[in-house]
C-alpha beads as a LAMMPS data file, in Angstrom:
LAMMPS data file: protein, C-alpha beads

68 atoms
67 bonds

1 atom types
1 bond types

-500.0 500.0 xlo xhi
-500.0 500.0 ylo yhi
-500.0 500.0 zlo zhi

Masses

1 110.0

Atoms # bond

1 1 1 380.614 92.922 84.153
2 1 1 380.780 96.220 86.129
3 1 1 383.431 96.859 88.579
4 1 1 381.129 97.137 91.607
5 1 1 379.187 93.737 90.365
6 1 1 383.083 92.120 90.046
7 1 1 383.827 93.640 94.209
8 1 1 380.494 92.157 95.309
9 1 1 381.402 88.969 93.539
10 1 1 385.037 89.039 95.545
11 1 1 383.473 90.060 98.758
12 1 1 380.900 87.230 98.633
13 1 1 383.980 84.698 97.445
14 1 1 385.838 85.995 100.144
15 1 1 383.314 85.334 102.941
16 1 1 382.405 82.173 101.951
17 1 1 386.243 80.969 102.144
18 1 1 386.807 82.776 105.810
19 1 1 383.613 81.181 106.841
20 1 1 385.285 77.514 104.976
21 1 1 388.247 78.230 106.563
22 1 1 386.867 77.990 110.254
23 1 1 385.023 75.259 109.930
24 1 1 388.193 73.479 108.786
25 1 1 389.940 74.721 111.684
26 1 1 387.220 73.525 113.737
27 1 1 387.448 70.597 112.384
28 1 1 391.140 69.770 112.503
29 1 1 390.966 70.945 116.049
30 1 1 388.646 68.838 117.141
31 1 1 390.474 65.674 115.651
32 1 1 393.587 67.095 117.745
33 1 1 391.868 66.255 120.496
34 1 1 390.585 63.124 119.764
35 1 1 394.361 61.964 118.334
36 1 1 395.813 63.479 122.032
37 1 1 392.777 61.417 123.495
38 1 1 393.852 57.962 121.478
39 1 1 397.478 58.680 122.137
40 1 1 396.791 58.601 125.868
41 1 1 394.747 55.645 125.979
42 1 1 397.251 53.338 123.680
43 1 1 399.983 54.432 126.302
44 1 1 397.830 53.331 129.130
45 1 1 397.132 50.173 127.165
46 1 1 400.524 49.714 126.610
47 1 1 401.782 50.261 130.012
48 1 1 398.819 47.732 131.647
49 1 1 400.166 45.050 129.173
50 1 1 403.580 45.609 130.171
51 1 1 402.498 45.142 133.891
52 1 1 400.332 41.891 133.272
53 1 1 403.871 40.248 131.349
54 1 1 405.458 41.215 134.061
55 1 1 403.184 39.834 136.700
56 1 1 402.548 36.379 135.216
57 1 1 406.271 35.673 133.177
58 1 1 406.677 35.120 129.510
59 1 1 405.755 31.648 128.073
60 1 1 408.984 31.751 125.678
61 1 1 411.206 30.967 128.990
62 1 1 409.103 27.691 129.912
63 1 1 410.302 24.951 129.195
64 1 1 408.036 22.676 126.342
65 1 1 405.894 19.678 128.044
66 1 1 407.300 16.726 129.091
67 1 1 404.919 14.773 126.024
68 1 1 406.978 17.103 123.483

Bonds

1 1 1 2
2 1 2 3
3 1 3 4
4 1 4 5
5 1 5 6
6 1 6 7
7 1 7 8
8 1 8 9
9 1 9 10
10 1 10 11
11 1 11 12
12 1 12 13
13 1 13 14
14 1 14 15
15 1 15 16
16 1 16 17
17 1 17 18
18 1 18 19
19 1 19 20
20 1 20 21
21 1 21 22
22 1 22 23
23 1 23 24
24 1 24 25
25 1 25 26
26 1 26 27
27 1 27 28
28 1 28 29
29 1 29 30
30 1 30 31
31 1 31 32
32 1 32 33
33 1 33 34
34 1 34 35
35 1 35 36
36 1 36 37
37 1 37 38
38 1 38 39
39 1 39 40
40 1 40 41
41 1 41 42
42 1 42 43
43 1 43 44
44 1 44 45
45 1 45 46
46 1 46 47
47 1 47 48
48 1 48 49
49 1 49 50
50 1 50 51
51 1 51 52
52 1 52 53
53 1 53 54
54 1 54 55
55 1 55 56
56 1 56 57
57 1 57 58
58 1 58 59
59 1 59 60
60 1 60 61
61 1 61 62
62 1 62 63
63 1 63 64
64 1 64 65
65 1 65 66
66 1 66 67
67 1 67 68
């Protein structure tokens, strides 16, 4: 193999990495945003729960049923 057949060969490897490369980074950004988007919404979840226990008691501190 010649030595300009062997720099094509490296130059065409080398694009085809850089151009793997960003779509990877595309990629991984793009699940960034959806993890940052998830991580919002189970804090918002958690917080609403936290308000509806607070608003309507826990069941562990009633007493059972008279029939019990």
């Amino acid at each position: 193999m010649s030595l300009e057949m062997r720099i094509a060969d490296l130059e065409s490897r080398l694009a085809f990495q850089d151009d793997t490369i960003q779509t990877l980074n595309d990629i991984l950004v793009e699940q960034q945003r959806l993890v940052d988007r998830l991580q919002l919404q189970v804090t918002a979840l958690a917080r609403r729960q936290e308000e509806l226990l607070s608003q309507f008691g826990s069941n562990e501190d009633e007493a059972p049923p008279p029939h019990y």
